[in-house]
C-alpha positions as CSV (number, residue, x, y, z in Angstrom):
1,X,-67.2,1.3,81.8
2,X,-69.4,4.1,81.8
3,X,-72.7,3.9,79.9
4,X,-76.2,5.6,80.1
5,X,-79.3,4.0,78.2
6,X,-81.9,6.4,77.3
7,X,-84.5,7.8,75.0
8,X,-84.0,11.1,73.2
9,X,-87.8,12.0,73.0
10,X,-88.1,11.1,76.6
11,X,-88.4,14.8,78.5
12,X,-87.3,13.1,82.0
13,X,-84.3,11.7,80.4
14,X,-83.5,15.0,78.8
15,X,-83.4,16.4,82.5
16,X,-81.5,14.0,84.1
17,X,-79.0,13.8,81.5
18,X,-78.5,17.7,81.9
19,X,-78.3,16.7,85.9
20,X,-75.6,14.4,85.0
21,X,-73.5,16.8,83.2
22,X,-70.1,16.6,82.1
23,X,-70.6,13.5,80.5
24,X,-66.9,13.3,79.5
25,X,-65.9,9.6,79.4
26,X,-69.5,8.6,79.0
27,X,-71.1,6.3,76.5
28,X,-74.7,7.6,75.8
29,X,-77.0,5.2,74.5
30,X,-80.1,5.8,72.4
31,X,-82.2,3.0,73.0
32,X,-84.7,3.6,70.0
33,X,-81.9,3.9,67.8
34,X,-79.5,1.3,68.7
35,X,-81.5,-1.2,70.8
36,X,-80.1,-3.4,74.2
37,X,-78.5,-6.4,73.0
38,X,-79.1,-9.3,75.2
39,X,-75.0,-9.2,76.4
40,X,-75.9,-5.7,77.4
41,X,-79.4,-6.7,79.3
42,X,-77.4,-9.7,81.0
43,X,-75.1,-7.7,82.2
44,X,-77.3,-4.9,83.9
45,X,-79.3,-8.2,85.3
46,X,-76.0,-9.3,86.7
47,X,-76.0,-5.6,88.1
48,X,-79.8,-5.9,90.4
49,X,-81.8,-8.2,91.8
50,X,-84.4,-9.2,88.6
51,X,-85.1,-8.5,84.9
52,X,-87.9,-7.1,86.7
53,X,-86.9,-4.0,88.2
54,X,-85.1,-3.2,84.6
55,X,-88.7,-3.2,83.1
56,X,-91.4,-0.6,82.9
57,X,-94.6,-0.8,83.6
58,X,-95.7,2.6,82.1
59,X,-94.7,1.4,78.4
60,X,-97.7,2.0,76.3
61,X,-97.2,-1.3,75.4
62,X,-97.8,-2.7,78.4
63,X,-101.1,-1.4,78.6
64,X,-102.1,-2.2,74.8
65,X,-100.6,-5.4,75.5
66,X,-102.7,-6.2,78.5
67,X,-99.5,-7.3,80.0
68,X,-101.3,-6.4,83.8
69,X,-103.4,-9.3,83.4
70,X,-100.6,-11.7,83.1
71,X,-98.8,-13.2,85.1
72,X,-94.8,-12.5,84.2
73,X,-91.7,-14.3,84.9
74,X,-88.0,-13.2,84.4
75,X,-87.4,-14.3,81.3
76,X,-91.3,-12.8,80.1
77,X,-89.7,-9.7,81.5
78,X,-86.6,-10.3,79.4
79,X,-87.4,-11.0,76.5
80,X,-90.0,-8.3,76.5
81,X,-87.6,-5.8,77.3
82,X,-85.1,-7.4,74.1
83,X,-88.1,-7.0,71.7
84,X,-88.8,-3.2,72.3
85,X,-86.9,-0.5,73.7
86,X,-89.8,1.0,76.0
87,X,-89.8,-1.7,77.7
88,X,-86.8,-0.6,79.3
89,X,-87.1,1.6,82.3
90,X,-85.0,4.3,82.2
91,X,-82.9,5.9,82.0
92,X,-80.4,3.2,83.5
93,X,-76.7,4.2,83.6
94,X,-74.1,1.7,84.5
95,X,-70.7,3.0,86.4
96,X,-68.4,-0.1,86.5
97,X,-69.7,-2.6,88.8
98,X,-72.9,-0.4,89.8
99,X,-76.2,0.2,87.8
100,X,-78.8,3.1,88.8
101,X,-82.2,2.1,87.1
102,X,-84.9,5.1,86.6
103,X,-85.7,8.4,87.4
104,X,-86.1,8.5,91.3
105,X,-83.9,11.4,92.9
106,X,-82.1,9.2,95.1
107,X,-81.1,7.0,91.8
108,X,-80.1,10.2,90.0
109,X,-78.3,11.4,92.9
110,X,-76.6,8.4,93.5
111,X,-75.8,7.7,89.7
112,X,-74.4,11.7,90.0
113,X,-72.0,10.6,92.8
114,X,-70.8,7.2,91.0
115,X,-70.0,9.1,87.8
116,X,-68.1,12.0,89.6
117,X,-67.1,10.5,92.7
């Protein structure tokens, strides 16, 4: 399985997504479209180490939310990330058994690698 959740009107995930090209084989997700379903957010959990390094902190959201101030567990950080899509960091692709979460080079790179070996 080969799937890559992003945003369309993100500009970073325009450019990785051009990075990652060809895409053949490749499910492409639009996460404000068609949201994560929590089958789909288990699964990348089962992929890293916490719901935690899934979610991001530079959501508007987050800030509007006052979300700093508290103090979040995993399944805050879950359920958060089921309720609204930019709560999702991203982009986050998923090759088989591996998941690459974000837009640091060495993620891109190595996502690069996993897709086209």
């Amino acid at each position: 399985m080969k799937t890559i959740f992003y945003l369309a009107t993100c500009k970073t995930c325009q450019k990785i997504l051009e990075a990652l090209k060809p895409l053949d084989g490749v499910e492409l997700r639009e996460i404000k479209e068609k949201g994560v379903t929590k089958e789909e957010l288990e699964h990348m959990r089962s992929l890293t180490d916490s719901y935690e390094s899934l979610f991001s902190r530079r959501a508007m959201l987050f800030r509007q939310r006052n979300l700093k101030e508290q103090k979040l567990e995993e399944t805050d950080y879950k359920n958060l990330i089921l309720e609204h899509y930019t709560f999702l960091k991203r982009p986050v692709v998923v090759v088989d058994d591996a998941i690459f979460i974000g837009n640091a080079k060495k993620q891109v790179e190595a996502a690069k690698e996993a897709l086209h070996g």
